[in-house]
C-alpha positions, -999 to +999 in steps of 0.1 A: +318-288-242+291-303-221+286-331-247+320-340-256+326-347-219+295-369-217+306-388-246+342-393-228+327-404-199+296-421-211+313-439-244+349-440-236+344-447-202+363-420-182+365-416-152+384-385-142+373-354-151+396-320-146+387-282-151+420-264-158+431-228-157+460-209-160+479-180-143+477-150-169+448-167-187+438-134-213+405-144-217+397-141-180+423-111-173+401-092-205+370-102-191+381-089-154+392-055-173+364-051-188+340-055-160+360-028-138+355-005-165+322-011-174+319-003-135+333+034-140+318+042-174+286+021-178+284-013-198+290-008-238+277-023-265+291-063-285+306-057-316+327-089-317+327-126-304+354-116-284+335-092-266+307-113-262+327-137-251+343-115-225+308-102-214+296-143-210+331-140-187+315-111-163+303-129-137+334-142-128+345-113-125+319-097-106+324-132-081+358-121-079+350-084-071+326-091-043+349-122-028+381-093-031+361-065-018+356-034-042+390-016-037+413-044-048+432-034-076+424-051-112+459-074-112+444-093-080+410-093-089+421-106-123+447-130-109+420-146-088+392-147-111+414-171-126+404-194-095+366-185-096+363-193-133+376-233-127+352-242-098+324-216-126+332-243-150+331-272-129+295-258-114+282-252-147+286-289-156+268-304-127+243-285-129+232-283-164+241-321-171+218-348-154+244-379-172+275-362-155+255-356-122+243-394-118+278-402-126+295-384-099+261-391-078+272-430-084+313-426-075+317-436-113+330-400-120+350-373-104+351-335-112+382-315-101+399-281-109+432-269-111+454-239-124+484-243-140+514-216-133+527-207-161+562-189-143+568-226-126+551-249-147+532-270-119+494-276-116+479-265-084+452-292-074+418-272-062+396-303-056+361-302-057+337-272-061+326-262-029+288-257-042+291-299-056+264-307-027+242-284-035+245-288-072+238-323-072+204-313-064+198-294-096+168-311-121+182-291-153+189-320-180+205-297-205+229-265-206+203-234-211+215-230-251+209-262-258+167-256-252+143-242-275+142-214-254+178-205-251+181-206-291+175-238-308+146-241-336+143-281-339+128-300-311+155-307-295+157-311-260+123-304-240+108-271-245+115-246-213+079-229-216+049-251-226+040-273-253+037-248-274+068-234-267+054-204-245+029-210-218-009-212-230-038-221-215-030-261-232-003-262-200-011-272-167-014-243-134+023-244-124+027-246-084+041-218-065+069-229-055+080-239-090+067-203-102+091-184-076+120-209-087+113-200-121+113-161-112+142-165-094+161-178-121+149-159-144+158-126-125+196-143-119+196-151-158+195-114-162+218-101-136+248-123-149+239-108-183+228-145-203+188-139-207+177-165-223+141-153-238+137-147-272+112-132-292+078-146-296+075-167-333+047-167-353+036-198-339+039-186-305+022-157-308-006-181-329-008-204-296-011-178-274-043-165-298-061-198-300-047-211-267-054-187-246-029-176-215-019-190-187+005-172-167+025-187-144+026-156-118+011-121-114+034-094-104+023-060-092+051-034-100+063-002-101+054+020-132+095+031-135+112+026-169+140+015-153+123-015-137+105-035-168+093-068-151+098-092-179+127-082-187+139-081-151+125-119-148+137-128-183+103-140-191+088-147-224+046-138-238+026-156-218+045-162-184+035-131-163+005-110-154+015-073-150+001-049-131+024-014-127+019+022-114+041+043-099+045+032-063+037-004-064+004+007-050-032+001-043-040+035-033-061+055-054-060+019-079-075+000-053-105-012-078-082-020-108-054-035-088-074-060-067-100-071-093-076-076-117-054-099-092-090-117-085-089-123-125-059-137-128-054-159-099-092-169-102-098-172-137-067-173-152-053-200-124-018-183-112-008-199-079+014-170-068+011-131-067+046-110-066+043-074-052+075-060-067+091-023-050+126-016-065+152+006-048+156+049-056+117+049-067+108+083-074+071+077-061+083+070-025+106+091-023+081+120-032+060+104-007+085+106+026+094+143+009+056+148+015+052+132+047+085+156+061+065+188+047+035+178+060+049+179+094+050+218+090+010+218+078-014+206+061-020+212+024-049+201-002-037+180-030-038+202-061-034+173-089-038+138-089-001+134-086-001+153-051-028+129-042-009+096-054+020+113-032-003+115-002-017+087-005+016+070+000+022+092+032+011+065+056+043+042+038+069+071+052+053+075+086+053+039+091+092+036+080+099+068+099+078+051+134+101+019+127+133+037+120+128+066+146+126+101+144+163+106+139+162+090+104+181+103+077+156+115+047+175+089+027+172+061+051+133+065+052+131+065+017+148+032+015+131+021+042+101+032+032+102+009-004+101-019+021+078-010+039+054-001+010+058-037-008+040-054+031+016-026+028+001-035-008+006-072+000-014-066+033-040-044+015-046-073-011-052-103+019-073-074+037-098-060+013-106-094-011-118-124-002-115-149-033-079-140-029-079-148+010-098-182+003-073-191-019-040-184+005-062-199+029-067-234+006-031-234-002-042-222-037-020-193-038+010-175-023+011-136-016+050-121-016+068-093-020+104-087-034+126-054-041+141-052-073+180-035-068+184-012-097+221-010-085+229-048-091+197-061-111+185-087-086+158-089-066+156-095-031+130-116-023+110-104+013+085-135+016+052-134+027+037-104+049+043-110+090+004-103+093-009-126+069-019-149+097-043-126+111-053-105+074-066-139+069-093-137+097-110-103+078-146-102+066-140-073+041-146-082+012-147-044-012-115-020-012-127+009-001-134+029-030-157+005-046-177-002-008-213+019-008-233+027+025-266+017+026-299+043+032-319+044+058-358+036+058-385+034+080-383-002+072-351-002+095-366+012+123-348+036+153-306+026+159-297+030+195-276+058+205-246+040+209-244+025+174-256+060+158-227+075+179-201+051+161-215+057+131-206+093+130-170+085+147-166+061+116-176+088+091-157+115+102-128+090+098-130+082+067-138+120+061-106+127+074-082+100+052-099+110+025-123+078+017-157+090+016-182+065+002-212+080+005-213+098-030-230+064-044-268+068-042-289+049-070-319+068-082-339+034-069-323+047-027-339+079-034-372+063-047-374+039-012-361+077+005-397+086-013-418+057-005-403+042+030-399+078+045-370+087+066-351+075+099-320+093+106-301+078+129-288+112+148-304+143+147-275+173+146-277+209+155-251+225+136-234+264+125-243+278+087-210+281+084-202+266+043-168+254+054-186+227+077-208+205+058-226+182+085-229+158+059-196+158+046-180+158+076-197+123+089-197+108+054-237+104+053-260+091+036-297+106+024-314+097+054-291+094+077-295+128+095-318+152+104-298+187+102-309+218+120-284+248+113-276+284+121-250+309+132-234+298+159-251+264+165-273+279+190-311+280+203-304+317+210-334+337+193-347+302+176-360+288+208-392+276+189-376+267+154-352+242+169-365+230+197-397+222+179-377+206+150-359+184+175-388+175+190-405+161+160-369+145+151-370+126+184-410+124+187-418+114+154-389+100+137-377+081+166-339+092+162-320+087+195-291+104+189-285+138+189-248+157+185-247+199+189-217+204+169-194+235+172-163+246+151-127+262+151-126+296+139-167+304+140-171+336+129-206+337+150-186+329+182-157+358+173-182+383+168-199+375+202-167+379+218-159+412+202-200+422+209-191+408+249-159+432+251-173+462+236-205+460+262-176+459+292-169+494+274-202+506+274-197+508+235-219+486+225-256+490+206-278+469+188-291+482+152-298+449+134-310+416+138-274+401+138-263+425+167-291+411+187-280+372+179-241+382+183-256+402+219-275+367+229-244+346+226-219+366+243-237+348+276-212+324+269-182+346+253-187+363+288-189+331+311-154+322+288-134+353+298-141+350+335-130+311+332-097+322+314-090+352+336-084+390+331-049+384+310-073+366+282-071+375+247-098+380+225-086+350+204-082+328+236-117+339+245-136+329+212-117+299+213-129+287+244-164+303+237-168+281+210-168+245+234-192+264+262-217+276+236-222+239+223-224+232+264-246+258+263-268+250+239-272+212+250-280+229+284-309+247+268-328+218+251-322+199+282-339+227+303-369+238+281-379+202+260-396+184+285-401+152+259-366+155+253-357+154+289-376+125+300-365+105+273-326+115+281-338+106+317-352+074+309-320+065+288-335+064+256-319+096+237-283+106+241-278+144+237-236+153+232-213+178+220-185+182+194-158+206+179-155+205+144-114+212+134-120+231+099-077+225+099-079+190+102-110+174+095-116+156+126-147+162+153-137+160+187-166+146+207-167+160+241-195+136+252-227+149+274-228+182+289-213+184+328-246+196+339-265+171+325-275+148+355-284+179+376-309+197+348-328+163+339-335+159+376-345+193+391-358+214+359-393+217+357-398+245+329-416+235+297-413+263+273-380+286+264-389+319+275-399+330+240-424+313+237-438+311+276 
């Protein structure tokens, strides 16, 4: 068709041209028909040229359908698909013919449509196609069949993908821009149903061997059968670099995701990096499910799909904090897919560098996009909102492949305030789950060995296993000096802790030193119950752990009259548990009189915390209320065991 009518008006010398339909036209009533019910039962298979020739028809139906609205009945929708298909026609030509376009660019030619009525015999003049603007700005010199890549074996025409007839390595970087026109039409290929990729040839898959690849984008996508990128972008060996897992996600893949991004765009020379969601994705919406349990508690993740899930958990918060709190579980799902694509694109311009210095130089472009399983296109989202200020960070590691360094001598003592922060930072990433300090090299332990140690804080902890210090701050070897025992107390180890600390702060120079309680410690409970039993004159000590639980309930005592005679025992311990690590600060303050001029003189910080075993997190409670007054007006120089 295409050339026929640029012989008539090239050779012949025409100058009108006119598209012309017909009321009742069968082809386009069939092809109508057949697209509502391929609506109710599903798309079939082609058995015939008239199908397929009724299937090549289907987006003029589905024009007609969404310009109708969905409940118009199949006589109208066919009946005006008539109309649709004439200015189809008319836009096809313009755009896929550069001699007809320069024609009717130069007033030589004029393109029209029309539809004859069959009942009255008159022609209806439409005019022009309303898109003829717009299409005059296509660059497409020949109809997409009439290209090596939409079919034909000879050389005829210029080849759609490289000169090798898929891209290689032989073809130059393709711009952005030109690589998200060339997704976009690629995706809208497929939606109408006219993909034009075939499959690799011999000699294809030979240049892509010796030739090496060159894609012309990366695209980070979802794991889902349901969403294969190359299909979805009608792409051929050779164009894209695909990375999937379920979720579209960096987390737990933040290693293999990003370096393999840094490859591609820096190696391989991609100018542009798709991050690809797609609606109904069974990863998110196990995520939000998660997120809306988690509500009611807390739970461990028992397999690395629960992790994956919680990992994701941040995603359905965020949708549910932008949506509100009245959000349908549905509605934060779909949100949340959004949400999710900004979040990988953000972690990407956060965590590497070579791929910020190339956004930065213009080298690349970062988007997202949501593929609609329901229609088969994708919406394209842009870049992130934040990309302007990802662009100012100095991280340059995800955080599962970051390490901590170890402290040496060679480092010498870190003030108090920085020590403090470094424990606030490790009990943070404690909490989400990102430890790093499980790297240590065999040559960190040997400069442990030779340097000798300088822990930044000194911490006086409970034995209690379910409180790691450690663990708990993310540490290092070397980075604390840990004195532990029931009850994280001085109580009946007056000598053992307060000399430890005193070499710790004397010797080793640490500044820093946190007395850390915790939820639930049993050390604290049995106090209490020792402290309520005395009040009955039941109580008697037998053992060595009556006489500890006896010294510490001092402070389950000094609790009770604080929370009044209505007090339970469990409201008792609980508050117990912040006074005893008041307590305890108290006593080193009083009886260390190196460690009280150096808090005096401002060179040792001495403060509390509460360990949550539920959650994770420390709460520091800062210096002890009595602080100022014991530093100034205690004079004793030995606890009383050992005056």
């Amino acid at each position: 068709m295409v050339g026929s009518l640029e012989f008539c008006t090239g050779k012949l010398g025409a100058r009108m041209i006119l598209v012309l339909g017909h009321t009742k036209c069968g082809a386009v009533y069939g092809a109508a028909n057949a697209y509502l019910e391929a609506k109710k039962k599903g798309p079939g298979s082609v058995n015939s040229a008239l199908e397929g020739l009724l299937l090549d028809l289907a987006p003029v139906a589905e024009k007609a359908v969404a310009d109708m609205g969905a409940h118009s009945n199949a006589e109208d929708v066919a009946a005006y698909a008539v109309r649709v298909n004439v200015f189809h026609t008319i836009d096809f030509l313009l755009k896929y013919s550069s001699s007809i376009r320069e024609k009717v660019r130069s007033g030589e030619v004029e393109i029209q449509g029309g539809v004859y009525h069959l009942d009255s015999g008159k022609v209806e003049f439409m005019g022009r196609s309303p898109q003829q603007s717009q299409l005059m700005q296509s660059t497409m010199p020949l109809p997409p069949s009439m290209t090596e890549a939409g079919g034909r074996v000879s050389a005829y025409g210029p080849p759609a993908r490289g000169v090798h007839g898929v891209r290689t390595a032989a073809d130059s970087a393709v711009p952005a821009e030109a690589a998200l026109k060339m997704l976009k039409e690629g995706n809208e290929r497929f939606a109408v149903g006219a993909p034009l990729a075939k499959h690799a040839s011999m000699k294809m898959r030979e240049a892509l061997v010796n030739h090496g690849q060159a894609p012309h984008a990366a695209i980070m996508g979802c794991a889902d059968s349901r969403a294969p990128i190359e299909t979805l972008f009608d792409a051929m060996p050779g164009d894209l670099f695909v990375l999937r897992n379920a979720g579209n996600t960096c987390t737990h893949a933040e290693g293999s995701m990003v370096g393999s991004l840094e490859f591609c765009t820096g190696k391989l020379g991609s100018k542009l990096v798709l991050v690809l969601g797609h609606t109904q994705c069974g990863a998110i919406a196990g995520a939000t499910k998660t997120y809306l349990g988690s509500k009611d508690g807390s739970k461990a993740a028992g397999c690395a799909l629960e992790g994956l899930l919680q990992g994701l958990c941040s995603v359905a918060k965020k949708a549910e904090d932008e949506l509100g709190v009245s959000a349908e579980e549905k509605q934060l799902i779909s949100h949340a897919v959004k949400v999710n694509v900004f979040t990988s694109m953000e972690f990407l311009l956060k965590y590497s560098q070579p791929l910020r210095d190339l956004v930065k130089s213009g080298d690349l472009e970062i988007q997202g996009g949501v593929y609609h399983l329901e229609t088969g296109r994708v919406e394209f989202l842009g870049r992130t909102p934040n990309q302007k200020q990802l662009l100012s960070s100095d991280t340059s590691l995800p955080p599962s492949l970051a390490a901590l360094p170890i402290r040496t001598t060679t480092d010498g003592p870190l003030p108090h305030p920085q020590a403090l922060q470094l424990l606030k930072e490790g009990n943070q990433r404690f909490v989400a789950g990102a430890g790093l300090s499980g790297k240590v090299t065999s040559e960190m332990r040997k400069a442990l060995v030779k340097e000798g140690q300088a822990p930044h804080s000194a911490i006086i902890g409970c034995a209690d296993s379910r409180a790691p210090l450690e663990t708990v701050f993310d540490s290092m070897p070397g980075d604390l000096f840990v004195l532990r025992n029931a009850g994280n107390t001085c109580t009946h180890a007056e000598g053992s802790v307060l000399g430890s600390l005193e070499f710790c702060i004397g010797a080793l120079n640490t500044k820093m030193v946190m007395v850390l309680g915790h939820t639930a410690c049993g050390a604290i409970k049995g106090a209490t119950k020792t402290m309520l039993q005395a009040q009955s004159g039941k109580s008697q000590v037998n053992k060595a752990l009556d006489a500890l639980l006896e010294g510490l309930s001092v402070v389950a005592s000094k609790a009770a009259g604080e929370l009044g005679s209505d007090a339970s025992e469990d409201a008792i311990a609980s508050h117990s548990v912040k006074l005893n690590v008041f307590h305890t600060i108290e006593f080193i303050l009083k009886y260390s009189t190196l460690i009280r001029g150096k808090v005096l003189a401002g060179e040792v910080e001495i403060q509390g915390g509460i360990y949550d075993l539920e959650t994770g997190r420390v709460d520091f409670l800062g210096q002890s209320p009595a602080q100022a007054t014991i530093v100034k007006k205690w004079a004793a120089a030995l606890p009383p065991s050992l005056a």
